[in-house]
ZAVO-505775 format. One record per residue (C-alpha): x, y, z. Coordinates in steps of 0.2 Angstrom, whole numbers, padded with zeros to 4 digits, always signed. Example, Ala and Ser with C-alpha at 12.3 -4.5 7.8 and 13.67 -1.06 7.14 Angstrom:
// ZAVO-505775
+0062-0022+0039+0068-0005+0036
***
This chain:
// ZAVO-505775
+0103+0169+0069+0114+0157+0080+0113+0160+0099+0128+0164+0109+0130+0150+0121+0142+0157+0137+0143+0139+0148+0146+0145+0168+0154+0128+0174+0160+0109+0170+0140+0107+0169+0136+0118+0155+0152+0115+0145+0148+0097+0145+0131+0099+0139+0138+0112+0126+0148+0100+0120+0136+0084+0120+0128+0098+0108+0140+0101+0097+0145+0081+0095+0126+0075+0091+0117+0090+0086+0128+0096+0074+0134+0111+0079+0150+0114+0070+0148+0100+0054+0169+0101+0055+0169+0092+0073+0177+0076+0069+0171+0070+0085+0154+0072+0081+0158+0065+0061+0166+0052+0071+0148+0048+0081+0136+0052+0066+0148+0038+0056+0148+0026+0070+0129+0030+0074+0124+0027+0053+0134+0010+0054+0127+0002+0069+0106+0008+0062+0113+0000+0047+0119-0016+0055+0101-0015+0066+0090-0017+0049+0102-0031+0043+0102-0040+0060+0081-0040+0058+0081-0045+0042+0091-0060+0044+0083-0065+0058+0067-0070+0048+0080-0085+0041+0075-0099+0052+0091-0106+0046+0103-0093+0049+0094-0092+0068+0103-0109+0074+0116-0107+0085+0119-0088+0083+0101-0083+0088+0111-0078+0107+0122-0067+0096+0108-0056+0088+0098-0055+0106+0115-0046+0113+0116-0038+0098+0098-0032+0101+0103-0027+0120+0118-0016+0113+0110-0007+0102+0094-0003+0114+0109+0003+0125+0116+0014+0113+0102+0022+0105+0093+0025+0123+0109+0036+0128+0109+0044+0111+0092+0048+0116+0093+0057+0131+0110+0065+0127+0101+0072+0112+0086+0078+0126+0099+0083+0140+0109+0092+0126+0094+0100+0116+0092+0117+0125+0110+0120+0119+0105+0119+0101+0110+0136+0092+0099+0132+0078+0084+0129+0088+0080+0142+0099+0063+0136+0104+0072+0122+0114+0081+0134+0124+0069+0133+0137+0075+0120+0153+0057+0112+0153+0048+0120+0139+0062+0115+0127+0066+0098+0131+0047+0094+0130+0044+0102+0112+0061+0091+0107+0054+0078+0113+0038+0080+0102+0052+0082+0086+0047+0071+0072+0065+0064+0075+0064+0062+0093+0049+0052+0090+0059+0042+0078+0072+0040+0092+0058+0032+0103+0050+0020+0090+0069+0014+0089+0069+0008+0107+0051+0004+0109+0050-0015+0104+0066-0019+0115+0054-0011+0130+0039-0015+0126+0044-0035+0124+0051-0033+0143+0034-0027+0149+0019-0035+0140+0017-0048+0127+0015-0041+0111+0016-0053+0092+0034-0054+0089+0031-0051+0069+0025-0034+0076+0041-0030+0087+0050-0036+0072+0041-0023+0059+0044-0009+0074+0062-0011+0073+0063-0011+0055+0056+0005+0058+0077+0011+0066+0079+0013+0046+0070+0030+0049+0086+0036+0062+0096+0036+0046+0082+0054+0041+0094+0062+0053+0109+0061+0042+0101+0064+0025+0094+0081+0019+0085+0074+0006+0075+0064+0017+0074+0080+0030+0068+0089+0014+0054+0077+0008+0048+0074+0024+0045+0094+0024+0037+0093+0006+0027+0081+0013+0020+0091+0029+0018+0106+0017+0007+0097+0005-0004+0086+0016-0019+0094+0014-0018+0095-0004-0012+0076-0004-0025+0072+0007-0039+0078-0003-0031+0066-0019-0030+0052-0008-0048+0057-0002-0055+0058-0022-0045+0041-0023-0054+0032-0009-0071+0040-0013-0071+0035-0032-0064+0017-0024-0079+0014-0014-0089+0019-0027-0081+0004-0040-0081-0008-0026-0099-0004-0022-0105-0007-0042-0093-0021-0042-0102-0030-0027-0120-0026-0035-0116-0032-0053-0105-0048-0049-0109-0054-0034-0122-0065-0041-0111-0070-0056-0095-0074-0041-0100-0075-0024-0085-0083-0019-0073-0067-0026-0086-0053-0024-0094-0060-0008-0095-0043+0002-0090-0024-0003-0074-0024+0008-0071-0040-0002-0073-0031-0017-0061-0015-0013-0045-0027-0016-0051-0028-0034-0055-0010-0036-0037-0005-0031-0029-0016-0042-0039-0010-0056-0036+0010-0051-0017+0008-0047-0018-0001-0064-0009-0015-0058-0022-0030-0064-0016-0046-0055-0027-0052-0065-0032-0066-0049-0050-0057-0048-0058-0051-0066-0078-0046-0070-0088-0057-0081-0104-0048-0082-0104-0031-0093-0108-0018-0083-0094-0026-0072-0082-0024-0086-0089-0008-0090-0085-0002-0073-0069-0010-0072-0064-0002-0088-0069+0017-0080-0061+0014-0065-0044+0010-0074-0042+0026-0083-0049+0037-0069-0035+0029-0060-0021+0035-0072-0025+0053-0067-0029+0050-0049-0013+0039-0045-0001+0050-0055-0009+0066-0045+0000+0065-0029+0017+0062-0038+0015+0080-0047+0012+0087-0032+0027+0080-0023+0035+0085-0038+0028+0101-0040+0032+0103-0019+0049+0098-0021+0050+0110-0034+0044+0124-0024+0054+0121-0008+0071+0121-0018+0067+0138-0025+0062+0142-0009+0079+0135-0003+0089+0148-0017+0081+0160-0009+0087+0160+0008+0103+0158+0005+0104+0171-0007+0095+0182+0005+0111+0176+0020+0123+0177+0006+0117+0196+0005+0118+0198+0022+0136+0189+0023+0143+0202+0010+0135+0218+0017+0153+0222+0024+0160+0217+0010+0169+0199+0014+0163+0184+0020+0172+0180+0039+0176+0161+0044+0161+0165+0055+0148+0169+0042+0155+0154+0031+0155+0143+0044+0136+0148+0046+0132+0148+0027+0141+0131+0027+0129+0123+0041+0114+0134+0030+0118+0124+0014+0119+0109+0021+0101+0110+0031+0093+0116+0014+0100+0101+0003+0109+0113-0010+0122+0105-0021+0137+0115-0022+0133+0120-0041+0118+0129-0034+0128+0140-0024+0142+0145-0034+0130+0149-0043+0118+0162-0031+0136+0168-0023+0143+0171-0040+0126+0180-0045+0127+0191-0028+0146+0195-0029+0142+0200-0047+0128+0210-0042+0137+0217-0029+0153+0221-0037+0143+0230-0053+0133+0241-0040+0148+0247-0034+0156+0251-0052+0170+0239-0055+0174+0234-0071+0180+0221-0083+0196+0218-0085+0198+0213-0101+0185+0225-0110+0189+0236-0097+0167+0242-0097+0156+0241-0079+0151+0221-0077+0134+0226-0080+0138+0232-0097+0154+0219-0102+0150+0202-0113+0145+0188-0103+0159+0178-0110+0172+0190-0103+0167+0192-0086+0176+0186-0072+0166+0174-0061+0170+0178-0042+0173+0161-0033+0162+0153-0020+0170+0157-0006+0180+0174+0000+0186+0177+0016+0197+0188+0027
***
């Protein structure tokens, strides 16, 4: 349910309306299209910027342009980052921000807050301590990640993803375990053969990942048997165990969509229990279908579902056949459009 924001003063219409621009409020705002446009251009320019600047040769003589480059867009993200924190109690669709103190704090432990911060980090951190400049250059790299805010597919796996850690943990944990175990037999049958490849266990866990992701660089092979006999096990338990955490992603990504249909049928319901849906309710089932990543066939076809199921509760017929919907052929039934409103 969207909270009813009543600003008292200049103050709170402001921050209402810092809302509205960067939080989404109303997706029609052309300002805030305007700002996520400008906002998705400059992350993109930011990840080009950083790869280019590992070309030595492009460096010369624009390398000053890139640094102010750099300072601009520090400038820019760290206002977007505390408008977003200044403006988050104002967030209809988050009401456990509403709080003054309490809110801002929870925002600011938000996986995209986060993301906000490990956008700005490097710039900082090169100002205060010395840190390996590869690593500042891997952190900011990292700005790619802002672009999660303006995708909801990337929303959506990132949710699959916090759903299904524990049962993706526990593959990756079978994974690791039957690793160790390969890399350990390894060390014990070959390192007599190949002390230079097989000189430790640690040494040998890069040849037991190769071999169980299936990959075989084919830079480090066994010579004895029970090396190749090993080698040959670990191969095929690895085409299960790799393949296991893609069905279960798949298998999530499957459950959240359905999961998806569900609530918007169940708002949809809701929408249409006075019989038509308002500019308000459409506006809200809009801003609904956008945060669930539903294509727009998936909901034409839940409304045209509830609008039929509706409309044959309520004993309208067909008008061609002239029977009760329920009872008409499917091929002569009028299909309700998407969208009805006052």
């Amino acid at each position: 349910m969207e909270r009813v924001l009543k600003p008292q003063n200049t103050y709170e219409r402001l921050r209402l309306r810092t809302a509205e621009v960067l939080h989404g409020v109303n997706g029609k705002d052309w300002l805030s299209r305007f700002v996520d446009l400008g906002l998705i251009v400059l992350i993109s320019l930011n990840v080009v910027v950083v790869v280019l600047e590992s070309v030595d040769s492009l460096k010369i003589g624009i390398e000053i342009y890139f640094h102010w480059f750099e300072v601009f867009s520090v400038v820019v993200f760290t206002l977007e980052y505390l408008a977003r924190l200044w403006s988050a109690v104002d967030n209809p669709w988050r009401h456990e921000h509403a709080h003054p103190i309490k809110g801002r704090v929870r925002y600011m432990f938000t996986w995209l807050a986060i993301i906000d911060v490990i956008a700005i980090a490097p710039f900082y951190l090169s100002m205060f301590v010395g840190a390996d400049l590869r690593i500042l250059r891997a952190l900011r790299l990292l700005r790619i990640f802002k672009l999660t805010r303006y995708s909801s597919a990337m929303t959506l796996l990132f949710g699959v993803f916090r759903e299904e850690a524990r049962t993706i943990g526990a593959a990756m944990f079978v994974s690791m375990f039957l690793m160790f175990i390969a890399a350990t037999l390894a060390f014990e049958f070959e390192h007599n053969v190949q002390p230079e490849v097989f000189s430790s266990i640690p040494a040998s866990m890069y040849w037991a990942i190769i071999t169980m992701t299936t990959v075989g660089y084919g830079d480090v092979v066994p010579l004895t048997v029970y090396g190749k006999i090993v080698g040959a096990f670990i191969a095929m338990v690895g085409l299960g165990m790799v393949a296991l955490p893609a069905g279960i992603l798949a298998s999530g990504f499957n459950n959240a969509l359905n999961r998806n249909r569900i609530e918007l049928k169940k708002h949809i319901q809701e929408a249409l229990q006075d019989g038509f849906i308002s500019n308000d309710e459409q506006k809200n089932l809009d801003k609904l279908v956008h945060d669930l990543n539903l294509s727009t066939a998936d909901v034409k076809s839940i409304t045209d579902t509830v609008l039929f199921k509706r409309r044959s509760e309520h004993g309208e017929k067909c008008p061609h056949c002239h029977l009760s919907l329920d009872q008409a052929p499917s091929k002569s039934r009028v299909k309700s459009p998407v969208k009805e409103s006052d």
